[in-house]
Chimera marker file (.cmm) of the C-alpha trace (Angstrom):
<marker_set name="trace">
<marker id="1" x="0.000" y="0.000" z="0.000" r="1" g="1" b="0" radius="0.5"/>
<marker id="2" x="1.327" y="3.756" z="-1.141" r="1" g="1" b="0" radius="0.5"/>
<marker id="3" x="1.495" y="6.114" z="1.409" r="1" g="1" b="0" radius="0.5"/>
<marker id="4" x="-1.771" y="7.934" z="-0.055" r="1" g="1" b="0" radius="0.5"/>
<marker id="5" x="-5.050" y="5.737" z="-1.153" r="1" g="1" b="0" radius="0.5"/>
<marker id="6" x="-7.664" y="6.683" z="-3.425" r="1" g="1" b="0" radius="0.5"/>
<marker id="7" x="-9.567" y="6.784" z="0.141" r="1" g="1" b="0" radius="0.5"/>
<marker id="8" x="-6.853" y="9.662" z="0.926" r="1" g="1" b="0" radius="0.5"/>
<marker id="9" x="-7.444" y="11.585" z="-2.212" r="1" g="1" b="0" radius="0.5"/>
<marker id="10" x="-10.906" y="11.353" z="-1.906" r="1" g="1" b="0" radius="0.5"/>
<marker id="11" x="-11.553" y="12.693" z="1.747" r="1" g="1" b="0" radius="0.5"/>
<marker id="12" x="-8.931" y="15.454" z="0.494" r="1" g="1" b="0" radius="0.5"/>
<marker id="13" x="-10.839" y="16.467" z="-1.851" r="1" g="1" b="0" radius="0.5"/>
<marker id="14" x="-13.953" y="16.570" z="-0.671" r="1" g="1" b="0" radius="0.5"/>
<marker id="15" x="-12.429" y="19.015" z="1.982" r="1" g="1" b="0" radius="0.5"/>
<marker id="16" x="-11.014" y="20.850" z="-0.203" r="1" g="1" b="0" radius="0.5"/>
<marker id="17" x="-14.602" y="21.358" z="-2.073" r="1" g="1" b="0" radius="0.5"/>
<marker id="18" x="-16.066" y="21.906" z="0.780" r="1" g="1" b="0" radius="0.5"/>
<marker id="19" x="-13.698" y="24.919" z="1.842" r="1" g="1" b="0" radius="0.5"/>
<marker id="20" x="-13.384" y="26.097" z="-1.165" r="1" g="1" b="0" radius="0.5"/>
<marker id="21" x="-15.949" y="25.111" z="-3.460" r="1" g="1" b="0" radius="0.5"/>
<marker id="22" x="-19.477" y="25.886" z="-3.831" r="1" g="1" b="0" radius="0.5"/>
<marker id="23" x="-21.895" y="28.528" z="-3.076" r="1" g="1" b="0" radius="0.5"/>
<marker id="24" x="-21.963" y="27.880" z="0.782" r="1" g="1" b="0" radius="0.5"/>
<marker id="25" x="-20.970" y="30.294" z="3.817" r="1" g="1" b="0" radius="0.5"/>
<marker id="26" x="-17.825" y="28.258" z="4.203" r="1" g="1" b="0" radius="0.5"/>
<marker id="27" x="-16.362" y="29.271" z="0.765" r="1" g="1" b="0" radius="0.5"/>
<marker id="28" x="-17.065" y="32.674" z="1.976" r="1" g="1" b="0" radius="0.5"/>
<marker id="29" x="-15.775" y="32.520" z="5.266" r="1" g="1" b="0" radius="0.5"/>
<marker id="30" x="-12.773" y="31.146" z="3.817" r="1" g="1" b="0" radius="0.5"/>
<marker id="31" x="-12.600" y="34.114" z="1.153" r="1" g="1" b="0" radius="0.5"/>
<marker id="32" x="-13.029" y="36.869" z="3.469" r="1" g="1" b="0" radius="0.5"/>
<marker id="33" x="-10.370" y="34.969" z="5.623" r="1" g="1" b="0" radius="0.5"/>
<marker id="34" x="-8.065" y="35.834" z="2.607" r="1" g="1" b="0" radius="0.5"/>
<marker id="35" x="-9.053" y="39.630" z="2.428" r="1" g="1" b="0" radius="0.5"/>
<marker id="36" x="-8.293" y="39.817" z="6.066" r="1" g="1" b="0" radius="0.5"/>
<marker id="37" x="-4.691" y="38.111" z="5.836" r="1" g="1" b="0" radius="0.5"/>
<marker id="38" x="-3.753" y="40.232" z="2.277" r="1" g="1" b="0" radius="0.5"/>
<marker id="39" x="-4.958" y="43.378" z="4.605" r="1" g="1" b="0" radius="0.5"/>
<marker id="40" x="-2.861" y="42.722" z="7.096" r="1" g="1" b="0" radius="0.5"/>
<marker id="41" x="-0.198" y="42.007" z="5.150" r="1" g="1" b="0" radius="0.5"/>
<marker id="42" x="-0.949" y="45.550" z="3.745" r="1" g="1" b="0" radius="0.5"/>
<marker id="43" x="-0.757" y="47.180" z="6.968" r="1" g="1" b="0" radius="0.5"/>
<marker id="44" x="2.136" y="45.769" z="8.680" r="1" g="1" b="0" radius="0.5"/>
<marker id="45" x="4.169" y="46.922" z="5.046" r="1" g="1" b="0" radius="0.5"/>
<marker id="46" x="2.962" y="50.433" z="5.607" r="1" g="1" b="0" radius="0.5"/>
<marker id="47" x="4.337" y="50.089" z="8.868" r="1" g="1" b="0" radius="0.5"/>
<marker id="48" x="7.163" y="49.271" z="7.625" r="1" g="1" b="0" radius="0.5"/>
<marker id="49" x="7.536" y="52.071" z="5.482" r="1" g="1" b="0" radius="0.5"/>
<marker id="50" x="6.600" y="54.607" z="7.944" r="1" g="1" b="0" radius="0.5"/>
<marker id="51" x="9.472" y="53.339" z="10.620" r="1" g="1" b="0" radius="0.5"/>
<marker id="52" x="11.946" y="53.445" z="7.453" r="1" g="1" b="0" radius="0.5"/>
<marker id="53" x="11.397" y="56.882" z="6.836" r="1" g="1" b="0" radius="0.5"/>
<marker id="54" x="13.458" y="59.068" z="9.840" r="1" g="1" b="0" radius="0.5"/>
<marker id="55" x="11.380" y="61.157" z="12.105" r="1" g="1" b="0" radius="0.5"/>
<marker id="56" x="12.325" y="65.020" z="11.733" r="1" g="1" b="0" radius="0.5"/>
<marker id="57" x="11.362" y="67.072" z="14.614" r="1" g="1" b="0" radius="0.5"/>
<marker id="58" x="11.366" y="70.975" z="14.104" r="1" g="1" b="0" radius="0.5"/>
<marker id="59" x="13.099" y="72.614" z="17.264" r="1" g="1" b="0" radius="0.5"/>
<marker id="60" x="10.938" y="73.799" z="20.120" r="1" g="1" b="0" radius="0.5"/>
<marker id="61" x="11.134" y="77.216" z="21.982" r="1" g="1" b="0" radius="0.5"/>
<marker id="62" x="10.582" y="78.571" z="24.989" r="1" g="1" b="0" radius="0.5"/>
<marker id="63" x="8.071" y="81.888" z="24.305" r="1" g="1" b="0" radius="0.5"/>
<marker id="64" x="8.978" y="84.290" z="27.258" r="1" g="1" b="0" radius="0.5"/>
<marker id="65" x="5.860" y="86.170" z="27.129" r="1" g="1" b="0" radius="0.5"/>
<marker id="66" x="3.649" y="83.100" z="26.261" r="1" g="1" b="0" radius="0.5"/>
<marker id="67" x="4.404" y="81.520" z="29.930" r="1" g="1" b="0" radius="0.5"/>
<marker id="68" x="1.015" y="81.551" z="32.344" r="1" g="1" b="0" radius="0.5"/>
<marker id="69" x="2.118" y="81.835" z="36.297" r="1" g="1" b="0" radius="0.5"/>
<marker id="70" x="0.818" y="78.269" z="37.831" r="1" g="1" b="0" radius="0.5"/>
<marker id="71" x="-1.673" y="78.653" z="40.923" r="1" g="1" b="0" radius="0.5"/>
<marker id="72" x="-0.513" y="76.714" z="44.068" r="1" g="1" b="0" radius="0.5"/>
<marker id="73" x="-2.237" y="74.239" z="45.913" r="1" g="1" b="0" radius="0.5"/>
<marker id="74" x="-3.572" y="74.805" z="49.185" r="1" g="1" b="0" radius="0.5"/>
<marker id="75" x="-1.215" y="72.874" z="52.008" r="1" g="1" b="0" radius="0.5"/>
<marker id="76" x="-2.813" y="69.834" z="53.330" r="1" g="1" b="0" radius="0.5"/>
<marker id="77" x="-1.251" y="68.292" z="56.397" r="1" g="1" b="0" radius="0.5"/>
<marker id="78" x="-0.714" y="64.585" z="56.743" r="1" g="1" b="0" radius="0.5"/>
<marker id="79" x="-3.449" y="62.707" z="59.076" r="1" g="1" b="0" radius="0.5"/>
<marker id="80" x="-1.275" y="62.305" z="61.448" r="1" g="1" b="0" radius="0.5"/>
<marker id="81" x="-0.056" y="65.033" z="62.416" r="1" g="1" b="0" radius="0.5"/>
<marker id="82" x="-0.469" y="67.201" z="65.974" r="1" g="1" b="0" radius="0.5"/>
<marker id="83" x="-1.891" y="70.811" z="65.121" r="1" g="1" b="0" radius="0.5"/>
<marker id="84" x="0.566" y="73.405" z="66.397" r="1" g="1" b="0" radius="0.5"/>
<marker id="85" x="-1.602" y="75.088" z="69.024" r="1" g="1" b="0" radius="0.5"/>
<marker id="86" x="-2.679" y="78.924" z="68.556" r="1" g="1" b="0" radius="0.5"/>
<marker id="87" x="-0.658" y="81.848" z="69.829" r="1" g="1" b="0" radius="0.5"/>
<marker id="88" x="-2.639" y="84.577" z="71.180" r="1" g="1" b="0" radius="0.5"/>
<marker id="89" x="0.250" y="87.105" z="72.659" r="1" g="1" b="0" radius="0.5"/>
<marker id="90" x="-0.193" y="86.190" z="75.832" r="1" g="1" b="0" radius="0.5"/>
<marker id="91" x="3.522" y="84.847" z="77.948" r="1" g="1" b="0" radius="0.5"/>
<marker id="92" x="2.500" y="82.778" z="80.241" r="1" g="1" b="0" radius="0.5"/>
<link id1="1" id2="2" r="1" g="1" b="0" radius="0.2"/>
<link id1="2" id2="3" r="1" g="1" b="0" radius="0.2"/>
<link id1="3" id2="4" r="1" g="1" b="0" radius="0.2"/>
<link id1="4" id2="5" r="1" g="1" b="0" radius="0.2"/>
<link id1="5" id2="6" r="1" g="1" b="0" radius="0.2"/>
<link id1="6" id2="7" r="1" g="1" b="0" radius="0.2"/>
<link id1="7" id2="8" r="1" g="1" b="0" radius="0.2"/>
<link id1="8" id2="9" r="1" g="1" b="0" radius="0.2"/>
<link id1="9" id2="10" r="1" g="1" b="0" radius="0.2"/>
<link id1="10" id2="11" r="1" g="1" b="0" radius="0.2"/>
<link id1="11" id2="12" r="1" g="1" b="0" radius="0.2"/>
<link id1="12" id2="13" r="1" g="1" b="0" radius="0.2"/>
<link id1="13" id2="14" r="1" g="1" b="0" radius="0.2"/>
<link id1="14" id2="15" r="1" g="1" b="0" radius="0.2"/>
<link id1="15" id2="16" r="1" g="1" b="0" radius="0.2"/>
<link id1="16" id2="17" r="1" g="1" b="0" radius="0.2"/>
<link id1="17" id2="18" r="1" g="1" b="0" radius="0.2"/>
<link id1="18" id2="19" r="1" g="1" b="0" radius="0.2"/>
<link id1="19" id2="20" r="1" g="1" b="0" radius="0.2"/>
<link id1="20" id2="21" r="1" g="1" b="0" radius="0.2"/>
<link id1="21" id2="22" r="1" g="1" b="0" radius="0.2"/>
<link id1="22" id2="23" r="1" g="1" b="0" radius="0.2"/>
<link id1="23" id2="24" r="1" g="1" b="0" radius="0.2"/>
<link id1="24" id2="25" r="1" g="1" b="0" radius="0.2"/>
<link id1="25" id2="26" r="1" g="1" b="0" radius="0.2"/>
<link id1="26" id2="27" r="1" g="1" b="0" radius="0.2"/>
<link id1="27" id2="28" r="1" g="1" b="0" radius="0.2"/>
<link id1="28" id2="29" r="1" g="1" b="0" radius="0.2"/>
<link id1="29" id2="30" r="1" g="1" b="0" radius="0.2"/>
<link id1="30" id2="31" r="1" g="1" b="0" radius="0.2"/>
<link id1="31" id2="32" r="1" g="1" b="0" radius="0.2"/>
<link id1="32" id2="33" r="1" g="1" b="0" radius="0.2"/>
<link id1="33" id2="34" r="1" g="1" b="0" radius="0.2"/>
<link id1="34" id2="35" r="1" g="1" b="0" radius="0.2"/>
<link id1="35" id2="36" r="1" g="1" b="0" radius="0.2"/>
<link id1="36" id2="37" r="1" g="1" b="0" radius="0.2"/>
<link id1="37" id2="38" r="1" g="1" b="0" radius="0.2"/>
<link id1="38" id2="39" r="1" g="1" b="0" radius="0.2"/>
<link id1="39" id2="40" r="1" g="1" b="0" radius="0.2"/>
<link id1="40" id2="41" r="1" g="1" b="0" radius="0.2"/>
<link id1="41" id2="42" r="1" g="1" b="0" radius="0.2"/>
<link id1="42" id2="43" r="1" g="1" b="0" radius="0.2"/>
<link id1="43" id2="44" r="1" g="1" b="0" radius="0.2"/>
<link id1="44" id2="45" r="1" g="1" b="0" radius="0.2"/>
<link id1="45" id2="46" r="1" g="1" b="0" radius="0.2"/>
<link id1="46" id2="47" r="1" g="1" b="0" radius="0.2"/>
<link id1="47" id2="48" r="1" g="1" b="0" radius="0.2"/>
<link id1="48" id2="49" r="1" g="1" b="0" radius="0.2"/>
<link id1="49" id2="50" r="1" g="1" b="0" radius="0.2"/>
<link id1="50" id2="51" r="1" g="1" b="0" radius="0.2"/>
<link id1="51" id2="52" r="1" g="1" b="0" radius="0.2"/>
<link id1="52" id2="53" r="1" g="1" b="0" radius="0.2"/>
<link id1="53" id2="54" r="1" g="1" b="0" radius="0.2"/>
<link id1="54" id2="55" r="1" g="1" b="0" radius="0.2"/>
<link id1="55" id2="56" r="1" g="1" b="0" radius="0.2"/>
<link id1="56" id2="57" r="1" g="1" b="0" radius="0.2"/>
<link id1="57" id2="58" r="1" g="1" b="0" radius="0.2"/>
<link id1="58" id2="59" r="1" g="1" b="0" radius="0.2"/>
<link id1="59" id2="60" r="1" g="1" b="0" radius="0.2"/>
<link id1="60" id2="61" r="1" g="1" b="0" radius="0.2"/>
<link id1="61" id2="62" r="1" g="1" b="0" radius="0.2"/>
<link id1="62" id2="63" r="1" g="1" b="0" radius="0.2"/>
<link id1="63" id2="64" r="1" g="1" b="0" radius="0.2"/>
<link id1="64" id2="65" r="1" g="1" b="0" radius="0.2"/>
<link id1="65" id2="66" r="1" g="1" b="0" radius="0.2"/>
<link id1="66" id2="67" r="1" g="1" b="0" radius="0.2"/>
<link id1="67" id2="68" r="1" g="1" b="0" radius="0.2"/>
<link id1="68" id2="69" r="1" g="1" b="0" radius="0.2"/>
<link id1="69" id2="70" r="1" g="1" b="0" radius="0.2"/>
<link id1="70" id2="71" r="1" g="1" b="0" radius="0.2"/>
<link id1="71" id2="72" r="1" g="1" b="0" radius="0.2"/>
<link id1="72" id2="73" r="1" g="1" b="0" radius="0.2"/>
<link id1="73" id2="74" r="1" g="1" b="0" radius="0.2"/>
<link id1="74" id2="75" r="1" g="1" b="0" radius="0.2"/>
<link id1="75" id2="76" r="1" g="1" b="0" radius="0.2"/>
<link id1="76" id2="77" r="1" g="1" b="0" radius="0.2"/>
<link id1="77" id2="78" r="1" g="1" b="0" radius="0.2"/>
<link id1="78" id2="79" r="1" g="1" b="0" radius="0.2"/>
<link id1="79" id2="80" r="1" g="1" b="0" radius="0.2"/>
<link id1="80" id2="81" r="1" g="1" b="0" radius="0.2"/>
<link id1="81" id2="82" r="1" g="1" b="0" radius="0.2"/>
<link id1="82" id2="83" r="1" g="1" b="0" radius="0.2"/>
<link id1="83" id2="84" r="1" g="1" b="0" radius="0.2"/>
<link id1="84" id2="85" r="1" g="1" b="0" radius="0.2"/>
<link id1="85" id2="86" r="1" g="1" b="0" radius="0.2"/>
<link id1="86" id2="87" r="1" g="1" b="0" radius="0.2"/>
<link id1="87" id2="88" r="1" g="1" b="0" radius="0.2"/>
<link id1="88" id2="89" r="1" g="1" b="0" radius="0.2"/>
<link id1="89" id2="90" r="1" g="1" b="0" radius="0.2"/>
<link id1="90" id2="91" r="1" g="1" b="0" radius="0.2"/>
<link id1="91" id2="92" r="1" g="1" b="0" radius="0.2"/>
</marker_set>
């Protein structure tokens, strides 16, 4: 016995008709399975172009009169710590 029967060849094939063949949702499936792989393979070469391609940044300055003053928080004391007590002038 060869290594592949008619048996062989036949279940192959009717796989492959089955895949690929016909008018049923699994030749579609199996053709929008191909638009999703060739767009991919789209993508990942504009990607490739893109990283080829050296970045060019345009120098930054510093605008003196451009610069807004920041507000400061509020202080907000740990919970943990003792309040200083009040002075009120009076020695003891």
């Amino acid at each position: 016995m060869g290594a592949m029967s008619i048996w062989h060849w036949l279940i192959v094939g009717a796989l492959a008709l089955v895949l690929f063949g016909g008018k049923g949702k699994i030749s579609d499936l199996m053709g929008d399975l191909a638009k999703g792989i060739k767009s991919f393979k789209k993508g990942m070469a504009e990607d490739d172009d893109k990283s080829q391609q050296p970045a060019v940044e345009t120098p930054r300055t510093i605008d003196q009169g451009s610069a807004q003053p920041v507000a400061s928080a509020p202080q907000v004391k740990p919970a943990g710590t003792p309040e200083a007590p009040a002075q009120t002038g009076k020695v003891g």
